[in-house]
N, C-alpha and C positions, 0 to 999 in steps of 0.2 A: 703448425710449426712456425715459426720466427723463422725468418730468416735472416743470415748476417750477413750485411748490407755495408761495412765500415769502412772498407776502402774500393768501393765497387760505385758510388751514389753518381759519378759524373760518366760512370763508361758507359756507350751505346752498345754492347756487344751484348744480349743477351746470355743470361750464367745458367747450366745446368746443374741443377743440386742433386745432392746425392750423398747417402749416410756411410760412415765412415768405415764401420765394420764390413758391411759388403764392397768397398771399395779396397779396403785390403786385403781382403779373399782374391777377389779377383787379382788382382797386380800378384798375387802372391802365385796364383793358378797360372796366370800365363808365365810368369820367370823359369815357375820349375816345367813348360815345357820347351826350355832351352838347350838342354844339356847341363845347368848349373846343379850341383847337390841342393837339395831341398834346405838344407841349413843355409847355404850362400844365399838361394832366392828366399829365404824369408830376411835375411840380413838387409838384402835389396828391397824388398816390397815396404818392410818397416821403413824403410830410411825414406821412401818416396815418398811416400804417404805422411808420415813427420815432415818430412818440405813442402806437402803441399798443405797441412794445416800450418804450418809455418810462415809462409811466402804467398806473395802476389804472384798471381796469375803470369804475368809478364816478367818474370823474374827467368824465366826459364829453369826452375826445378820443379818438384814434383812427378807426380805422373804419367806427363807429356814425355816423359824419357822410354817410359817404357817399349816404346816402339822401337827406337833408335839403340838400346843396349838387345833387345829382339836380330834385328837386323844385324848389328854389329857381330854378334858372335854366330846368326846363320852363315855371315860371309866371311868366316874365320878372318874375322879382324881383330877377337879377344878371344883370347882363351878361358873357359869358364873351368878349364881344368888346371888351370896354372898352380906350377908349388909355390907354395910363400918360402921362399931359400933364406933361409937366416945366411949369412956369408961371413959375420966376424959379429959377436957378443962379451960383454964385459956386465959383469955386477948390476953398472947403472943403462947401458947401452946397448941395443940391438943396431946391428946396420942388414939391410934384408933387401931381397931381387921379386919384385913382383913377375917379373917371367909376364909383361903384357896381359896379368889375371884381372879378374874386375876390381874397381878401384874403389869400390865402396864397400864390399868385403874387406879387400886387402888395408883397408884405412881402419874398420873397425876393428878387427884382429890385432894391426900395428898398435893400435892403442890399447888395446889390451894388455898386450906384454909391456909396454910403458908403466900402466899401472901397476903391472906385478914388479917390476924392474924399481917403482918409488916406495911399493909397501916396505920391500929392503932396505933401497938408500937415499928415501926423501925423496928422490927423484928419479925419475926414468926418463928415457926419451927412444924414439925408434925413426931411424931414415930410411926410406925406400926409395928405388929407384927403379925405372924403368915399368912403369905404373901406367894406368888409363884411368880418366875421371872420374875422380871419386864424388860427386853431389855435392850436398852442401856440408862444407866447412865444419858447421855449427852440429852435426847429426855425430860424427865421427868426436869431436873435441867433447859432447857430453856426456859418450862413453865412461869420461872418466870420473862424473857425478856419483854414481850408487856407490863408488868406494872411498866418496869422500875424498874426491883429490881434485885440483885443479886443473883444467886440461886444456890445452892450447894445439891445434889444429891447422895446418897451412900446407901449400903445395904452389906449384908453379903451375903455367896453363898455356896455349896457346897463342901467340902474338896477336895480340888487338888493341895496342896502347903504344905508342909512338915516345920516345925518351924528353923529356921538359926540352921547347925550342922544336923539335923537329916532328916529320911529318910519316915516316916510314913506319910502323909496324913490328916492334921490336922485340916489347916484354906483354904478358900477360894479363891480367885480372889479378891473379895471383895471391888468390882469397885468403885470409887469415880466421879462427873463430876460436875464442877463450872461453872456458865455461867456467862460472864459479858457484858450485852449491851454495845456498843463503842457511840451510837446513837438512835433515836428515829425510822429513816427511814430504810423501808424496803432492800435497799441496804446495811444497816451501816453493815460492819460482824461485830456479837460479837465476845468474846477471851471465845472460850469455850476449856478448859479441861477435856479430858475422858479419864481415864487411871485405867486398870485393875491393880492391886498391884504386880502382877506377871510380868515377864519380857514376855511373849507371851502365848496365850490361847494353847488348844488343838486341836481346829479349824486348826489355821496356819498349826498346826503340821501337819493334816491330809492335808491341802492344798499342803505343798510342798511335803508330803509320794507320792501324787497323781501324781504329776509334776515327781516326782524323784530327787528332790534338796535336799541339805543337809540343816540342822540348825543349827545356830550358839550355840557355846558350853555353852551360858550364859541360854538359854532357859528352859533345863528340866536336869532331873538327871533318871538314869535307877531304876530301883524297888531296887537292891543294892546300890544306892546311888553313882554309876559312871556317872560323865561328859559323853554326846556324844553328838556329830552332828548328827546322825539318829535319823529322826524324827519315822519312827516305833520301834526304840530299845527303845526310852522314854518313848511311847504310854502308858504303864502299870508303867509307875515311878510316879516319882512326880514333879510339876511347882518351878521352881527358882522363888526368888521373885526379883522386881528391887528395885536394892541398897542394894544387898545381906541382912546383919541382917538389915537395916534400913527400908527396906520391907516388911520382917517378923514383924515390928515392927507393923509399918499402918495396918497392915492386920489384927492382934492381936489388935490395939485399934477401928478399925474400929469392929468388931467382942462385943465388950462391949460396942461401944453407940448405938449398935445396938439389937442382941439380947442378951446380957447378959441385957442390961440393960432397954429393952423392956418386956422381960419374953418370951421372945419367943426361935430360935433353937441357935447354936452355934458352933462354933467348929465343933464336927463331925456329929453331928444334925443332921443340912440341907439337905435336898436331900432324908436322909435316909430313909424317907418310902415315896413309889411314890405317893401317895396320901394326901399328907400331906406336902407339900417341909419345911414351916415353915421357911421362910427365913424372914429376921425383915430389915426394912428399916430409914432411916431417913433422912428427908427433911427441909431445910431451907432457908428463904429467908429475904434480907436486901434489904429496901426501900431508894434507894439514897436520894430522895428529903425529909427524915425524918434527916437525916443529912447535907444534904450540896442542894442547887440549884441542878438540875438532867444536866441544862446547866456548871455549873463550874464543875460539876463532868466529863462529856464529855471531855471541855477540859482542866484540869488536867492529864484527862488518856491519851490524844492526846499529850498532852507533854512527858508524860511517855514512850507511844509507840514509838515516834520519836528519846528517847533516845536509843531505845534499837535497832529500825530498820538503824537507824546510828551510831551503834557503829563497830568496825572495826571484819571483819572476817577471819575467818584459812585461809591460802592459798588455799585448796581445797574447800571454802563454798564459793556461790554465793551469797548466800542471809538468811539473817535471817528471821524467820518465828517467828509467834506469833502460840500462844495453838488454835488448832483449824482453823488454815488459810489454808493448804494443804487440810481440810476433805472439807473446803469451797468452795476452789478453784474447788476441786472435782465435789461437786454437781453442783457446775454450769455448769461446763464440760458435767455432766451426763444429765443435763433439757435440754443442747444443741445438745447432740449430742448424745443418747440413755443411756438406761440403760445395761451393761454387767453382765447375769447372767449365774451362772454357767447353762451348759445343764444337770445335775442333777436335777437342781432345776426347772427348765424352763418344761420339760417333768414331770415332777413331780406337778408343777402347772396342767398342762393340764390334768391331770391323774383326779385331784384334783374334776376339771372342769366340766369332764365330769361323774364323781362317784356322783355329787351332782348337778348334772340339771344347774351348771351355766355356761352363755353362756364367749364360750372363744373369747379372741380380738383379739389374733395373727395369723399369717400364721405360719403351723408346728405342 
């Protein structure tokens, strides 16, 4: 077997491989001995497992959650029984109460009804509030691909990005992710964009502290409010945002169509009490064929793409990439030729495995 080596070549951590289908049994075995209905935890297992063929190691999704949404709702800190309370809907609009349910159900569901909400009137949208972490961005916005709609994904998150100029601790991450079908067929890649509003998580930080690499000085600022490359001197500061004030910006209005303007947490809210995250989401979706043929839509974006894939590059770029084609090219790498999990998390599955009667599929 090949291994996929693509953005792994410079880290000293050794990677535990492991094939994709028994890796989603498992995640999916331990979820349903949570208390969640066996529909929510396969909702969950799929969504981890797409983040971890999706995403670097050090990104903090994936897998590596499993323990942590485990824990969270043994210590009734989420409800895995939570209603999704619709509270006031209109033609194009849902506004809904996640009741502290899981947030990566409650984010695939919200989009759903978006999408039924745009087959009607071109457009849907659905806000939630009062929500616990939904994964990644990008899993919940592609939802709304199979029906041939456009789908846009975001939510607010915990304070760990300090406002442009200062040093405290204010807004979010506060991840945005758009997904746009190229195509009908299961080959076609969409152009999805996932992009936290910060210029790198706390994840990476810890990835490369592990490694022993430095980070780049755009990253984080120390609890005084100094630029470093060490990723442990940042650990306790605060996240740069990308496009310095114009970063702060998105974060800040992502922050008010979310929960300021849901009624839900905010600013330094979020998070603050562990049983209660109260993070506020918002989902939307646009049905091409309410506007134009979903075929001239195809190829209008194919002409689009062709301008952008042939337009001329830096002397050091090989090739121009669309939103989304590098995480693609990835997973395909990864269905070929194993999954690489950190051995943290790999031994940590197995721990998992065997604390909860379910049977493990690897060797190790």
């Amino acid at each position: 077997m090949t291994r996929y080596t693509g953005d792994y070549t410079t880290q000293q951590i050794p990677l535990q491989y492991v094939a994709i289908e028994p890796l989603h049994d498992l995640t999916r075995e331990l979820l349903r001995t949570s208390g969640l209905t066996a529909e929510d935890a396969d909702i969950i297992a799929d969504a981890l497992v797409t983040s971890e063929l999706r995403n670097l190691q050090g990104q903090g999704q994936g897998v590596r959650r499993v323990k942590a949404y485990l824990e969270r709702i043994d210590q009734q800190l989420l409800d895995p029984t939570a209603p999704f309370e619709v509270i006031k809907e209109s033609p194009a609009l849902t506004f809904a109460d996640a009741h502290n349910g899981p947030g990566t159900v409650v984010a695939v569901k919200a989009m759903r009804r978006a999408v039924e909400k745009a087959g009607v009137c071109g457009i849907g949208a659905t806000l939630m509030r009062h929500s616990t972490h939904f994964g990644s961005a990008s899993y919940s916005a592609s939802q709304a691909l199979a029906a041939g709609c456009i789908g846009v994904s975001m939510t607010n998150a915990g304070p760990e990005m300090a406002p442009w100029g200062g040093i405290d601790p204010v807004l979010g991450t506060n991840p945005w992710a758009v997904a746009i079908p190229t195509g009908d067929g299961p080959d076609d890649m969409p152009i999805i964009l996932d992009m936290a509003i910060t210029m790198a998580g706390k994840g990476m930080m810890r990835w490369l502290m592990r490694d022993g690499q430095k980070m780049p000085l755009s990253w984080a600022i120390t609890r005084d409010g100094r630029f470093t490359d060490d990723p442990a001197a940042a650990m306790d500061g605060t996240l740069l945002p990308m496009g310095e004030y114009k970063g702060y910006g998105l974060s800040l209005i992502t922050d008010v169509i979310t929960g300021v303007l849901g009624g839900g947490g905010f600013g330094t809210l979020p998070y603050a009490n562990p049983a209660h995250q109260d993070v506020s989401h918002q989902f939307i979706a646009y049905a091409i064929d309410w506007f134009m043929p979903r075929a001239e839509f195809y190829a209008r974006l194919q002409e689009f793409i062709t301008m952008i894939k042939q337009s001329a590059t830096r002397p050091d770029v090989a090739e121009i990439l669309l939103p989304g084609e590098l995480e693609w090219r990835r997973m395909q790498e990864k269905r070929a030729s194993g999954v690489p999990l950190d051995p943290e998390i790999f031994f940590e599955l197995r721990d998992l495995a065997q604390a909860r009667d379910v049977a493990w599929p690897f060797d190790g």
